[in-house]
Each structure stands twice: as C-alpha cells, then as structure tokens.
N, C-alpha and C positions, 0 to 999 in steps of 0.2 A: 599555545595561546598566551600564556604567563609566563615569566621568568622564574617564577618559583619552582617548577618542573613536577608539578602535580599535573593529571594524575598520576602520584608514580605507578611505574609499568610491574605487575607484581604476575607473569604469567603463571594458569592453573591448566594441571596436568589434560591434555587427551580431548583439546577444543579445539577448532578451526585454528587456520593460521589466518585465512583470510575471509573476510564476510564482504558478500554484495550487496548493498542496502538501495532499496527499490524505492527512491523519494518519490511518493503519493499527493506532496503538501500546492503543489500546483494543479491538479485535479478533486483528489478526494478531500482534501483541505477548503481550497475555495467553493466549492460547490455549496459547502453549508454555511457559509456566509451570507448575510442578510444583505451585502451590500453587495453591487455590482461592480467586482474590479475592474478599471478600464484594459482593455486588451495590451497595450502597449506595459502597462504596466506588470502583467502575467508576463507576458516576454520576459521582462527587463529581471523580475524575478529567476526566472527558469535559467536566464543567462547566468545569473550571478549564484545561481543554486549547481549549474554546470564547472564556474569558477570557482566554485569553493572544491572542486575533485569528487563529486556527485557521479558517477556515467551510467543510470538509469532513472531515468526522472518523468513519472507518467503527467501527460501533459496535459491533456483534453480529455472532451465525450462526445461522443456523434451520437446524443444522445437530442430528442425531439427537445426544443427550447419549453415548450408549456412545461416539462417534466423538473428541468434545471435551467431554468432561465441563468443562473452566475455562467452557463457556459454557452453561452447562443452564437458566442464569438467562435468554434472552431476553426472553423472554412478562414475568419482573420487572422486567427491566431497562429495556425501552425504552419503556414509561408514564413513567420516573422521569426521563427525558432529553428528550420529545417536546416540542416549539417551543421549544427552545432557542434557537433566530436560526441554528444552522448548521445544514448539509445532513447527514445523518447516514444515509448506506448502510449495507448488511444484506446480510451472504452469505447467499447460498440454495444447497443443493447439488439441488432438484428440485422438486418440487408443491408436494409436503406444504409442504416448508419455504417456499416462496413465499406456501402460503395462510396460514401461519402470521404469516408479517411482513405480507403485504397487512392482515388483520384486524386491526393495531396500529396500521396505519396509513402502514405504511413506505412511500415512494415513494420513492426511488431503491436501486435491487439491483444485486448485484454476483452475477456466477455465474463459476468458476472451473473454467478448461479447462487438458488440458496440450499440448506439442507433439508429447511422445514419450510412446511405446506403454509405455515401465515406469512412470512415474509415473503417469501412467494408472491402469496396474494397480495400485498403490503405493497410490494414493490414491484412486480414485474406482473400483476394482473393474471395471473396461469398459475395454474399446479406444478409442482415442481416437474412433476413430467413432461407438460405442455412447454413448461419452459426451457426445458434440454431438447425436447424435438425442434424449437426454435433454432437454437443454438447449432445444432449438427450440422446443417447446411453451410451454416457463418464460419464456423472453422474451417470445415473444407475448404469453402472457396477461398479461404484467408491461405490454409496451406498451401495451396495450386496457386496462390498467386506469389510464393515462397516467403511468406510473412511468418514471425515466430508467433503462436498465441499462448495464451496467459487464462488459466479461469480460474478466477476468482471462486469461493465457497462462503457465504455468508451465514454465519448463526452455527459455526460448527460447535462451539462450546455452551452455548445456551438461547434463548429466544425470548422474548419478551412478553409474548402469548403463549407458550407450551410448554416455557421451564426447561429445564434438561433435556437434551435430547439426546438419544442413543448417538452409540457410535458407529455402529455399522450403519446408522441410517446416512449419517456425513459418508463414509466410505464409498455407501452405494454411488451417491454426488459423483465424487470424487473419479472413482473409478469408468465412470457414465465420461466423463468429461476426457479423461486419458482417452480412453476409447475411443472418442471424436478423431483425437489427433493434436492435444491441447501439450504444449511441449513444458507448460507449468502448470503447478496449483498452485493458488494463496489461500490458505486457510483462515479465516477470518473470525476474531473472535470478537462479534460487530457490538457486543454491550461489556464486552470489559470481564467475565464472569469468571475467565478460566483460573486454573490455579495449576501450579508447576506438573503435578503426579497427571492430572488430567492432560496435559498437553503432551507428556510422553507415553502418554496408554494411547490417545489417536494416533500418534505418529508410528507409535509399535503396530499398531494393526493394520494402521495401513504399507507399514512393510510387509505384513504379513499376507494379506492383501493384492502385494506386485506391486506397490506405488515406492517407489526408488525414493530413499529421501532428498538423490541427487535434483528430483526438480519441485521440492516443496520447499514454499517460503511459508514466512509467517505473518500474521497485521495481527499485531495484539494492540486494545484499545485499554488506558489508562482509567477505567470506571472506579476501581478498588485498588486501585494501586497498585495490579501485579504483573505491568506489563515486560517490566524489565527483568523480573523472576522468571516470568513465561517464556521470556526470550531466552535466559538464561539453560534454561531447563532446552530450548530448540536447538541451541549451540552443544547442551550435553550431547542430546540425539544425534549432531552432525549438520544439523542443516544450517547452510551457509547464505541464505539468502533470508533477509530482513524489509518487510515494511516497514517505514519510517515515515514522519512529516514534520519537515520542517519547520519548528517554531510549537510544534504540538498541534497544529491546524486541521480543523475536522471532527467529525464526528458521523452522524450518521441520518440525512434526514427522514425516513422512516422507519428508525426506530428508538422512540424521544425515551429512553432510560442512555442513551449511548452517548459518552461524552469522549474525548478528544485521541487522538490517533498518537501513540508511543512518539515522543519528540524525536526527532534525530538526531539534535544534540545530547540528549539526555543518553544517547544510546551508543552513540559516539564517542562520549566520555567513557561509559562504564567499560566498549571495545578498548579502548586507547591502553586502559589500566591494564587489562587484561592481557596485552600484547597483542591482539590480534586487529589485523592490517586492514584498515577500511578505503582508502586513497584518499581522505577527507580532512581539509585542514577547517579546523573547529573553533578558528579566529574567523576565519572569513563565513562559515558557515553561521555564527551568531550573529556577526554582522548582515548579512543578509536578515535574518529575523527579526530582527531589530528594524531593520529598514522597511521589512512587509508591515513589521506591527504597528508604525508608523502611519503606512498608510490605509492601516484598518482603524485608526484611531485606537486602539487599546492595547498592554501589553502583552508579550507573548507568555502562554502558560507554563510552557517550557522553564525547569527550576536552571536547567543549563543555562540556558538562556538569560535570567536574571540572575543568576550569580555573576557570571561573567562578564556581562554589560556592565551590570551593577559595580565590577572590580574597578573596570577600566572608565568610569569615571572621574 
C-alpha cells in the first residue's frame, strides 16, 4: 500500500500460511443500512471487492423483502455479478428462498441458525429446533442439486436476552447442522462479547465433538474491541477461514447491542504483518471503501481504513 514497507512482515511461530477471508460487507454489511443501495451500485461494489483479490464474497438474501427490504434486489442483483472468477454465496432463510437463488444459478448457500431460543424467536420466529427442522430439507436439496452450503451459528459467544450461553448448547447447533450435510460452520460472535480463552474452549470442544476445525470459520464482531484478538486466538486453533467486511459494514439488525462486523482491512493488515497469505491487495481494497463510504455518505469505521486513506491524501 505505502512505500514505507509497513506493516513489516514479523512471522509468529505455528499459524496458517494461508487464510480465506469470506467478505460478508456486500450482504451482511448492507443489509443494516438505513439506506437502500441502488442495485447497480452492489454490483459495482462486489466487482471491485473481487478486484481487490477477494475470491469469496457473500453476495445476497433470498431472503422475503418485508424482512430486509436493502436486499429485495436479488433476482437484479446476481445476473449482474454471475462468473465473476469469485465464489459468491446467497442466504437462504427456507425453500422458497433456496429455489429462488438455485434458479440464478447460485451454488454455494449459506443458511443461518442460532444457538439460543431468543434469537431464534428474534429472528427467525421458531425455536431453535423448529428452526433446524426448517433447515434440513434446504440443505439437502441444496446438496443434490451439488451446491456447497455454509450454516451460519448466531449468538455462539453470548446473547443479548440470556447472557452467556453454554457451550455444548452452540455445539448441539453446530453438530445438528453437520448432520444435515452443511459442508461449513461460521460461528458467530453476533454482539462482539467473546474473548480469546473463550473462543479456543468452543473450538476445543467442538473438536472434541467430531466438528474438524478444517470447516469452521469465524465472524467476530468488533463491540469491545476484541475482534482481532478473537481472531487471533482462531489462527492459534488452526482455522483458516475468516469473516470479514469490508470497510467494517454491519452489524446486526435484531440484535441492537451489536455493532460492526471485524473490518477486512483491519484484518488484512494484522494477516500481512504476520506473513500469512490472504490473495488481497490492501490498496485496492481501501479504495474500494472509501468509495462504498462515499456512497453511504459517511466514513468508514474501519481504523485501516482511515489511516490509509488519510496517508494518501
């Protein structure tokens, strides 16, 4: 990014060489925006979020518009993005929304479960049980139609109505959703609460458990500041796949203590120092941010972000 050759590269012993960072900032970003990005504009985004060396970038939600009106564009949206060169996932919250994106063409799906019985209710209107019996069908028919899927875990580190939650009770989640035929987890830390020891006690058990670390990622949310700690501590563990959003975009809209989604610049940087290999050039990637925050009107939260911009003025 700079000529000055920061950050310098200072590699620490027995961490990934390489990390996949699952950019969320064109779905789980926009979504909690007040304003309605014009479709054209998500494209032009995603495109230039693929240009910066991105190659998983969840794009949409076939997700009912009364629910998330910023995404009522899908059906526009993802004709205007399809072979881009990146992988580009699709929330489904059930059938419908599955035969909606299968018919575009989408092959890889994300479906989004929680750990605990209020967000549940909160968000998906069912018990957590009723909401996996949903689910079971949507993956299958996702995997027969040879689609990769993705399930999400929401509130695995804390809740906003229940406080702490156990860990075997995430695991139950977790292991319910393997079961399916869900070829990822993302563990979601959806109000920001965890803290480094806690993040490697769920991922020990759930190795202990049968969940491979090889398909858990992570979405830590920046509430308390310890996202990039939390992360750090997932890279101890082994796990090479990262949620990120670009620009810092997002948060959470049913669950209002939840603020903004681990930047992927900020994350980017700390990989870069670290030596480990993201495919991601972190000029072009601020620039993009700059360019979305532009057309949100406001600046990006992202401290990458505004250092950097801020240099190159």
């Amino acid at each position: 990014m700079s000529a000055d050759g920061l950050p310098m590269v200072v590699p620490a012993q027995d961490l990934p060489q390489r990390v996949r960072i699952h950019e969320v900032g064109a779905r789980d970003g926009l979504q909690n925006e007040k304003m309605t990005v014009p479709t054209e504009i998500k494209a032009e985004f995603i495109r230039r979020l693929a240009g910066a060396g991105l190659t998983t970038i969840e794009a949409t939600s076939f997700v009912h518009p009364k629910w998330v009106p910023q995404l009522a564009d899908a059906e526009q949206l993802y004709p205007l993005i399809d072979g881009l060169g990146a992988e580009l996932p699709v929330l489904v919250p059930n059938q419908r929304g599955l035969d909606r994106a299968l018919a575009l063409g989408a092959r890889r799906i994300a479906v989004f479960a929680s750990a605990t019985e209020s967000f549940a209710k909160a968000n998906l209107n069912r018990t957590v049980d009723e909401s996996l019996a949903v689910f079971d069908p949507v993956v299958r028919q996702a995997k027969d139609a040879g689609a990769q899927v993705r399930g999400y875990v929401s509130m695995c580190f804390g809740d906003p109505w229940e406080g702490a939650v156990p860990l075997h009770q995430v695991a139950r989640v977790c292991k319910a959703l393997m079961d399916m035929g869900c070829d990822e987890l993302s563990l979601g830390d959806t109000i920001g609460v965890a803290t480094p020891g806690h993040v490697l006690e769920l991922l020990s058990l759930l190795n202990e458990e049968g969940v491979p670390t090889n398909v858990i990622g992570v979405h830590f949310h920046d509430t308390y500041g310890q996202a990039l700690a939390n992360t750090y501590a997932a890279l101890e563990h082994g796990v090479t796949t990262i949620d990120a959003s670009a620009g810092g975009l997002g948060g959470c809209p049913y669950a209002k203590s939840a603020t903004g989604n681990l930047a992927t610049e900020d994350l980017v940087w700390m990989l870069q120092g670290l030596g480990i290999d993201t495919g991601v050039d972190l000029g072009r990637l601020v620039a993009t941010s700059v360019w979305m925050a532009a057309h949100l009107g406001r600046p990006s939260p992202s401290r990458t972000v505004r250092a950097l911009s801020h240099k190159e003025q």
